[in-house]
C-alpha positions in Angstrom: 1.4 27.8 14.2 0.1 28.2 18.1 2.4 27.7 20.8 0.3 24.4 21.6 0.8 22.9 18.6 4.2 23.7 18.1 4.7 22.2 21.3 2.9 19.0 20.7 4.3 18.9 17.2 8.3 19.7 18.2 8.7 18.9 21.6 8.8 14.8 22.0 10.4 14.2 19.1 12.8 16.8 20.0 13.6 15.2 23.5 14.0 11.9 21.7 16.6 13.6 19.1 18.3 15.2 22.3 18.6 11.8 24.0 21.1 10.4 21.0 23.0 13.5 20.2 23.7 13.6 23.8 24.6 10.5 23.9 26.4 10.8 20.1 28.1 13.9 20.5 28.5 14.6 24.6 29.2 10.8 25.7 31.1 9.3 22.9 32.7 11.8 20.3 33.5 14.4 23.5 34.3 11.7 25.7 32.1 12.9 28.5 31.3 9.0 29.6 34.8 7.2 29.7 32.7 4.2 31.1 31.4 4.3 26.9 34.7 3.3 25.8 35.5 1.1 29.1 32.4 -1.0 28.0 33.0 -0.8 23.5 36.5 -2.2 24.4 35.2 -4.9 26.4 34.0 -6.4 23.0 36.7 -9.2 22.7 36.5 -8.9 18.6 36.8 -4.9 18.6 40.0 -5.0 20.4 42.3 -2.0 19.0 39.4 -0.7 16.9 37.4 -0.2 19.8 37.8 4.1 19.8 37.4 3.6 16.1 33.7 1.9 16.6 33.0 4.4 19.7 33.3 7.2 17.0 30.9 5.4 14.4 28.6 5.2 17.1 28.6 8.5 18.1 28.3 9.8 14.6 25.4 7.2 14.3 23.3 8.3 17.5 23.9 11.9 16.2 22.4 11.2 12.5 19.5 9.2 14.2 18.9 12.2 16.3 18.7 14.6 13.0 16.6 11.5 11.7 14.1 11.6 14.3 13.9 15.6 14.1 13.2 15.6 10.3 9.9 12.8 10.7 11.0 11.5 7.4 9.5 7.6 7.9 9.0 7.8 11.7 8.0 4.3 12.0 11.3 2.6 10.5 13.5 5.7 12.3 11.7 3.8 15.9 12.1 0.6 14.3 15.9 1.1 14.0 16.0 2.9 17.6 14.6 -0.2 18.8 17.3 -2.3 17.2 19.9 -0.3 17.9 19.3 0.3 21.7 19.1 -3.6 22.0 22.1 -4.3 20.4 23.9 -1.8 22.5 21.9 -3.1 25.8 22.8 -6.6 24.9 26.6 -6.2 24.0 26.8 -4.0 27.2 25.2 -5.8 29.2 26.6 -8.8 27.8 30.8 -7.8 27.6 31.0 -4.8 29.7 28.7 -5.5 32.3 31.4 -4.3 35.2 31.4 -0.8 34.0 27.5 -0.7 33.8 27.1 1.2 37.7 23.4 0.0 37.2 22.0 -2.2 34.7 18.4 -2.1 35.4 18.8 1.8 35.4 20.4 1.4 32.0 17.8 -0.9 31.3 14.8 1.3 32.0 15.9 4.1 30.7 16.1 3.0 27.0 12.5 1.0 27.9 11.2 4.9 28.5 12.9 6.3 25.5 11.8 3.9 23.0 8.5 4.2 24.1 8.8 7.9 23.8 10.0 6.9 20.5 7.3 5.0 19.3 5.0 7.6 20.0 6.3 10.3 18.2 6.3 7.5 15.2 2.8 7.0 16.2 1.8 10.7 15.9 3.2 11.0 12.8 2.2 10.1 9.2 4.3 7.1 7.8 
């Protein structure tokens, strides 16, 4: 395979599947982000369970990232990326929106991923 095409073919999905093993592995599981678990236990029904969900989390953003890296049904993998960073936006935004430094930065961000996300989906055959 040429460099170019290896490039097109590995490179955005790969810094999709970066984005949520980062955020799996480095910012939940390794506890790199304590405002990640200041804003999980800010979900009144979680209460105790709250480092309990924070680890199911993590292990989910990890297995999405592998999920994104393999292209096995892109469209549903950005489909569930969608749902998933609206939930988290939402319940953030929503309960822990004191420990969110800046919202619309939060906000944005995950606008700019999915979009990267539905691209690679896109460029991909279903």
């Amino acid at each position: 395979m040429r460099v170019r095409a290896w490039v097109v073919r590995w490179v955005p999905p790969g810094a999709v599947a970066a984005v949520w093993v980062y955020e799996g592995l480095v910012a939940k599981l390794l506890g790199a982000r304590p405002d990640e678990r200041a804003i999980v236990a800010a979900v009144p029904v979680l209460g105790a369970a709250a480092g309990v969900v924070l680890v199911l989390i993590g292990l989910a953003e990890i297995g999405l990232g592998l999920w994104v890296l393999t292209g096995w049904a892109p469209r549903t993998a950005a489909a569930v990326q969608t749902a998933l960073l609206a939930a988290f936006n939402g319940g953030g935004l929503l309960f822990g929106g004191g420990q969110i430094a800046e919202p619309l930065n939060l906000v944005l961000h995950n606008v700019v991923l999915l979009v990267l996300a539905w691209l690679v989906a896109a460029r991909r055959p279903a």
